[in-house]
C-alpha positions in Angstrom: 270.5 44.8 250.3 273.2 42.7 249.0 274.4 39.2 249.4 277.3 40.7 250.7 277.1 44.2 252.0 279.8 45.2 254.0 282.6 43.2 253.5 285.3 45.0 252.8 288.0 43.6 250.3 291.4 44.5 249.5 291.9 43.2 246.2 295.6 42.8 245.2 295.0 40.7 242.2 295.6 41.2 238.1 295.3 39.7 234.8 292.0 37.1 235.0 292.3 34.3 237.8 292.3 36.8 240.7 290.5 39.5 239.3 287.3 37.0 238.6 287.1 35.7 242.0 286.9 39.9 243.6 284.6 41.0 240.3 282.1 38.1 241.7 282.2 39.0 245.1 281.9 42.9 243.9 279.1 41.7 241.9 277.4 39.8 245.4 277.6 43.2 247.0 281.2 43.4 248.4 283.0 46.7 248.4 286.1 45.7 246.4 289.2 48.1 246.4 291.9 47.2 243.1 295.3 48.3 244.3 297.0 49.3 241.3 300.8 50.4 240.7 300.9 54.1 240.3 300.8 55.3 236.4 300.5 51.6 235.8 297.5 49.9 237.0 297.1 45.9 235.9 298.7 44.6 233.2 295.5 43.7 231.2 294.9 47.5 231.0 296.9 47.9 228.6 297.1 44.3 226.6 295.0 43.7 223.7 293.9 47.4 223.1 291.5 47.7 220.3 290.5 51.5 221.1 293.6 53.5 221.8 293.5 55.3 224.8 290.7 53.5 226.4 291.1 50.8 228.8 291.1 47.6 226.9 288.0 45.0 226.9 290.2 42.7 228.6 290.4 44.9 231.5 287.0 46.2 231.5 285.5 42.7 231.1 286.9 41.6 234.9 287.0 44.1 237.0 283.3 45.7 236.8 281.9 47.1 240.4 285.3 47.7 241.7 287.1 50.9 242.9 290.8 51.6 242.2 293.0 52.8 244.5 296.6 53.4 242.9 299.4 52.7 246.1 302.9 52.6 246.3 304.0 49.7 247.8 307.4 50.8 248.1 306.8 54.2 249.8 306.5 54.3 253.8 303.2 56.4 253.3 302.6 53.4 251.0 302.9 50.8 253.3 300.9 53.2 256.0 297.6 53.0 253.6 298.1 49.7 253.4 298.0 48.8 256.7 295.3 51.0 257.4 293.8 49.0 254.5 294.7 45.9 256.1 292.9 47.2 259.5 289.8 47.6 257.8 288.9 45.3 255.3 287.5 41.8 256.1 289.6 39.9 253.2 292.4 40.7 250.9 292.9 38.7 247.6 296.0 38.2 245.7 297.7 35.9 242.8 301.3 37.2 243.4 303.9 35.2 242.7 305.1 32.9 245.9 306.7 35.3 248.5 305.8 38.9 247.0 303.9 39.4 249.9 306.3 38.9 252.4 309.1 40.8 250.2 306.4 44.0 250.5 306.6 43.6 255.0 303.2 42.0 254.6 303.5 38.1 255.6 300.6 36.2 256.6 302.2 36.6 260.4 302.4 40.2 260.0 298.8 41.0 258.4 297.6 38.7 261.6 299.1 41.1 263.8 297.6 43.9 262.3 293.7 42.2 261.5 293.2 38.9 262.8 290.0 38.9 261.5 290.8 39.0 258.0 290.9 36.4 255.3 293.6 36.3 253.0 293.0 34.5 249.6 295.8 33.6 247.2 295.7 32.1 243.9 298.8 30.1 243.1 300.0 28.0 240.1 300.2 24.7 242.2 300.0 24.2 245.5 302.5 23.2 247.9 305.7 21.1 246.4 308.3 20.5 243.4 306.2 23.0 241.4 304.7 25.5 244.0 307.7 28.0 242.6 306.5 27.7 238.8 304.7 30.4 237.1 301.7 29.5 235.7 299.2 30.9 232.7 295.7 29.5 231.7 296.7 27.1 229.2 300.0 25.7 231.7 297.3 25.1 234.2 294.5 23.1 231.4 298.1 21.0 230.6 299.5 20.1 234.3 295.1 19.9 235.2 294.5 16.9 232.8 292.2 18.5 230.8 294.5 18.9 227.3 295.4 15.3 227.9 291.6 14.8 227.4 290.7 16.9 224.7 290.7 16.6 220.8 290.3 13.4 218.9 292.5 10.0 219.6 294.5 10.5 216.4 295.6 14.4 217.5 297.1 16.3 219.8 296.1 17.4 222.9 293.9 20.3 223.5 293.4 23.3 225.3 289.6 24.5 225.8 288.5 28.0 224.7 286.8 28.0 228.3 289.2 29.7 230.2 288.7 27.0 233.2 292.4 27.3 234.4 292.0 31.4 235.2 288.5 32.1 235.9 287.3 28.7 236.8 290.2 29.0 239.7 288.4 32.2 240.4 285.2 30.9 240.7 287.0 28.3 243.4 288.7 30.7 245.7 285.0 33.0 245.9 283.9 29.7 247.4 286.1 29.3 249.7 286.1 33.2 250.2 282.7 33.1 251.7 283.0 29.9 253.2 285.9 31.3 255.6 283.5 34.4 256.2 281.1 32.1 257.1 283.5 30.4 259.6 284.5 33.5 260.9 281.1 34.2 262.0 281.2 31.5 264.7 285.1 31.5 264.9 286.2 35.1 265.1 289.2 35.0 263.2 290.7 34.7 259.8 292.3 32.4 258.0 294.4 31.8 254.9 292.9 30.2 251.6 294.8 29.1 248.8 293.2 27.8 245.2 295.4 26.4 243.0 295.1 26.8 239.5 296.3 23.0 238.8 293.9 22.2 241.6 291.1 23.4 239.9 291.4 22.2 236.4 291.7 18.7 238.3 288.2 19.5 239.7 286.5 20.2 236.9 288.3 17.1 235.3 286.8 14.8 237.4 284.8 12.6 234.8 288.0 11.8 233.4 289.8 10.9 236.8 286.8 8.7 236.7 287.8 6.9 233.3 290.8 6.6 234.3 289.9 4.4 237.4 287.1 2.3 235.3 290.0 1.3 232.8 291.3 -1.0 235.4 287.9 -2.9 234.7 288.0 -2.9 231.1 287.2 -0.7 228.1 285.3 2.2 228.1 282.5 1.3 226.4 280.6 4.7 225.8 284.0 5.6 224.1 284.0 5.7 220.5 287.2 4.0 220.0 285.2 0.9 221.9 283.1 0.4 218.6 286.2 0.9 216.4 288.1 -1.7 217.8 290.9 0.2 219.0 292.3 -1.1 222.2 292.5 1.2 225.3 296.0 2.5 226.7 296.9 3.1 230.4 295.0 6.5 230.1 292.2 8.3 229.8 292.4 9.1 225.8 290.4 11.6 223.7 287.0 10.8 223.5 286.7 13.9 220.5 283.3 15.1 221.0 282.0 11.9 222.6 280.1 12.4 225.9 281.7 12.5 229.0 278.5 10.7 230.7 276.5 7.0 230.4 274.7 8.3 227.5 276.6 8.6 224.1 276.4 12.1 222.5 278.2 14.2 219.5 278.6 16.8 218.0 276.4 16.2 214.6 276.6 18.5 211.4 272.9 20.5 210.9 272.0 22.1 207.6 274.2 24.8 205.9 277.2 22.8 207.9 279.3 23.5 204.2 279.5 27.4 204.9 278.6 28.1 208.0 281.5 26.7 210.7 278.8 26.9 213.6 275.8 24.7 212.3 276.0 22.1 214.3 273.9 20.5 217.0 275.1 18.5 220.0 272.7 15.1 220.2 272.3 12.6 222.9 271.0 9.2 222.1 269.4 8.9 226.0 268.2 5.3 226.6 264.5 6.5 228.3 263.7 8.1 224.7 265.4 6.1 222.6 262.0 4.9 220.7 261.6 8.6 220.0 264.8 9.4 218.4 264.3 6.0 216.3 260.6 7.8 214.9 262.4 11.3 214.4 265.0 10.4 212.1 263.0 7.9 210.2 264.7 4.2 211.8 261.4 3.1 213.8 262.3 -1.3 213.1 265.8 0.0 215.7 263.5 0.1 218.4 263.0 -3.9 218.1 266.0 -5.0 216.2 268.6 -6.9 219.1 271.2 -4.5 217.4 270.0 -1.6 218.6 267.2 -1.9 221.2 269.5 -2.2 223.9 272.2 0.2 225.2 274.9 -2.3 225.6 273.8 -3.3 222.2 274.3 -0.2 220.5 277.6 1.2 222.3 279.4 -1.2 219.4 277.4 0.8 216.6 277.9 4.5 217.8 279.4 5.4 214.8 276.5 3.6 212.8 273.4 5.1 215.1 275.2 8.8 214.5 276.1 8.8 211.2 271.8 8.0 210.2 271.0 10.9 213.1 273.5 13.4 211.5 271.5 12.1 207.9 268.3 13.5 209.8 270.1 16.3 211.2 271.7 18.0 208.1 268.2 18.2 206.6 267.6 20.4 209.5 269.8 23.9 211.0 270.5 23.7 214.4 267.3 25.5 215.9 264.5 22.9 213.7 266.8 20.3 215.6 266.2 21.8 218.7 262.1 23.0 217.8 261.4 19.0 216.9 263.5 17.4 219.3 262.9 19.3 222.6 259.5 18.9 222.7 260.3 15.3 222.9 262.5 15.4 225.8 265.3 14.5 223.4 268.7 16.2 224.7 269.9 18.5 222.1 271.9 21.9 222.2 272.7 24.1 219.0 276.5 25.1 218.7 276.1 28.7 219.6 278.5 31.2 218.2 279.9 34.0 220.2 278.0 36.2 217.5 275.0 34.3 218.4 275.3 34.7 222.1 276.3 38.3 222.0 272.8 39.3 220.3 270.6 36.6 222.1 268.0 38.8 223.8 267.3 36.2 226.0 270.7 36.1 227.4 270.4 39.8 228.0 267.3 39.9 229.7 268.8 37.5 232.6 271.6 39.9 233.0 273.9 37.0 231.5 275.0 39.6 228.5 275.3 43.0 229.7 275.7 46.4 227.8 278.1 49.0 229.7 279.0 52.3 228.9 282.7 53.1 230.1 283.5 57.0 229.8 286.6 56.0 227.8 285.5 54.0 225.2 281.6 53.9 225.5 279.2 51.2 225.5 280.5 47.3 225.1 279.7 43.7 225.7 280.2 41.9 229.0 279.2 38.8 231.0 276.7 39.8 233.7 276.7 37.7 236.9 276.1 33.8 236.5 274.7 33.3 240.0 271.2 34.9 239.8 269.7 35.5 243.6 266.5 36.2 244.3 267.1 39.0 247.3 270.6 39.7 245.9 270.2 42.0 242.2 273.2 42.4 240.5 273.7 46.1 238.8 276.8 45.5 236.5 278.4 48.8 236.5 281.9 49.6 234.7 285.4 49.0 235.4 287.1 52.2 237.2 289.7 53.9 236.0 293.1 54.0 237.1 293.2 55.4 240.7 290.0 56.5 240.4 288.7 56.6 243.6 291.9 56.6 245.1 291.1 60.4 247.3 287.9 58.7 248.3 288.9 55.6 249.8 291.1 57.8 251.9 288.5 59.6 252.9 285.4 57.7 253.1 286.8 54.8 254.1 290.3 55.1 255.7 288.8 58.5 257.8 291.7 60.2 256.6 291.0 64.3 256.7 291.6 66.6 253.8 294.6 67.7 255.2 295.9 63.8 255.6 294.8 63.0 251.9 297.0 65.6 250.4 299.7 64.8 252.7 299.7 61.5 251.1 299.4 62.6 247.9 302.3 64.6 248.4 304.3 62.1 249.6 304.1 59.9 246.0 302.6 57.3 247.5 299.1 57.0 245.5 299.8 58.5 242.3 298.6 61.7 240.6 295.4 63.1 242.0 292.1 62.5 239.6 288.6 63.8 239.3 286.2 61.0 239.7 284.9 60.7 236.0 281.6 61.2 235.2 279.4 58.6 233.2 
């Protein structure tokens, strides 16, 4: 048994933000039905294609334990699967843009009408106001979130992360509040609307810096680099580069073979309750009673002083001796892992975290497995479908339609060209 068997969910999403939030649920045991465009499908199918002819890795990699179902929209027959679709399924999904919904006859009051019960999800660029109409991609949403404004060093630009937090990470929001509703609906009986916007959820995941920016009304920000450099603070949260975003002062600190290999680095954390320890390990023990450095408010002045002797240490050292001496210790150290590195880490696979899949188009490739690991709820990771794949089946196994109403459909050009479900 799954987390959740039997929920039903009409998933109208494409490209990443949507499509994470139904390949999660999917993953937690939901039966997840892709409407796709007839001949068409999602965008992503199509967009960075490195094996012609194959659904690209872009598509694959978000839409894994789903069925596709290719409908016409436009065509009455259409619009009838639909609302049989509606009828039955516990929660429909979308990241249109504002008002497609109702410009297809389906408006929140009329899907009501039709299945009170159900809960329909939207992602949106921003939520309600100036912006609401705006269109939005993953790196807009990182901009208007606050996280770019926050990210880099002091004398650069700003950033965008290469964690796509503005797409998936709004996602990973509305699955929350998803199963929340379904939850509510349990002692409720009815449906509701839930909305996740992308700019919302970048501010979320910003919140340490919404924090700085509060604590600069009291003064500097001491565990801030720029504190020890003597350069004043601004009205704003500023780039802390790779300084760390909690009360104890971290970097990112070069590791041995630093000159040719871009990835040997380790992240290092000078935590106050082992601070002795780090003091033995790279060779400074008369720190642990100077008045310079015994203290954390002492040494906040000397960050750059206290990491430039650890990264001394540390480049005698690649990033996995750091982590053999120092975690022993209870000293807080991570190695910059490579997306190499993570692709062949067997431990990663054996979680489920890196999955191998074989798709019948373009056979086996790399994917992330489930994050959420639950004890009574397995996840099997199985491939993306193809295009109106299981578009007859649906129909039948789900809708009740009878042979006789499925080719009727067919004929009518409302779901696209019939298929044989492919074999793996």
């Amino acid at each position: 048994m799954k987390a959740l068997d039997g929920i039903k969910v009409l998933d109208f999403t494409h490209v990443q933000s949507g499509p994470t939030c139904t390949q999660l649920l999917a993953w937690l045991g939901a039966d997840v039905f892709k409407v796709e465009r007839p001949g068409v499908g999602d965008a992503t199918r199509k967009q960075l294609v490195d094996k012609p002819g194959a659904d690209s890795l872009y598509f694959t990699m978000l839409n894994h334990n789903k069925r596709s179902i290719e409908i016409n929209s436009k065509n009455e027959t259409g619009k009838e699967v639909l609302t049989r679709l509606i009828e039955t399924c516990d929660v429909l999904v979308e990241n249109f843009a504002p008002g497609a919904l109702d410009r297809m006859g389906f408006s929140w009051e009329t899907i009501q009408k039709i299945n009170p019960r159900i809960i329909v999800a939207s992602v949106k660029g921003f939520g309600p106001g100036k912006y609401q109409d705006c269109k939005v991609y993953e790196n807009v949403a990182q901009c208007a979130g606050g996280s770019a404004s926050t990210t880099g060093f002091l004398d650069g630009p700003p950033l965008v992360t290469g964690a796509q937090i503005g797409d998936s990470g709004t996602g990973l929001h509305l699955a929350l509040g998803i199963v929340a509703a379904l939850y509510q609906r349990e002692r409720s009986g009815r449906g509701q609307k839930v909305l996740a916007p992308m700019q919302d959820g970048v501010i979320n995941l910003c919140r340490v810096k919404l924090r700085d920016q509060q604590r600069l009304e009291a003064g500097p920000l001491t565990e801030y680099s720029q504190f020890g450099e003597g350069i004043p603070f601004g009205e704003a949260t500023p780039r802390a580069g790779n300084d760390s975003g909690g009360g104890q002062p971290g970097r990112i600190l070069r590791c041995k073979g630093w000159e040719t290999d871009p990835n040997a680095y380790t992240y290092f954390i000078t935590q106050a309750a082992v601070w002795e320890k780090v003091c033995d390990v790279i060779g400074k023990p008369e720190w642990k009673t100077d008045p310079d450095f015994a203290t954390l408010k002492a040494r906040l002045p000397r960050l750059n002083q206290i990491f430039g002797a650890i990264e001394d240490w540390t480049m005698t050292k690649t990033k996995f001796e750091v982590m053999d001496i120092c975690n022993p210790l209870d000293i807080p150290v991570g190695p910059i892992l490579s997306m190499k590195e993570i692709a062949e880490d067997e431990g990663l696979r054996a979680t489920g975290t890196i999955v191998e899949v074989e798709h019948p188009e373009r056979g086996p490739y790399l994917s992330v497995g489930c994050p959420i690991k639950m004890s009574d709820s397995p996840v099997e990771v199985t491939r993306s479908p193809l295009l109106g794949e299981h578009t007859a089946q649906i129909l039948a196994e789900v809708l009740g339609y009878s042979p006789e109403e499925v080719d009727r459909v067919y004929r009518s050009g409302a779901v696209g060209e019939p298929k044989t479900v492919a074999a793996d």
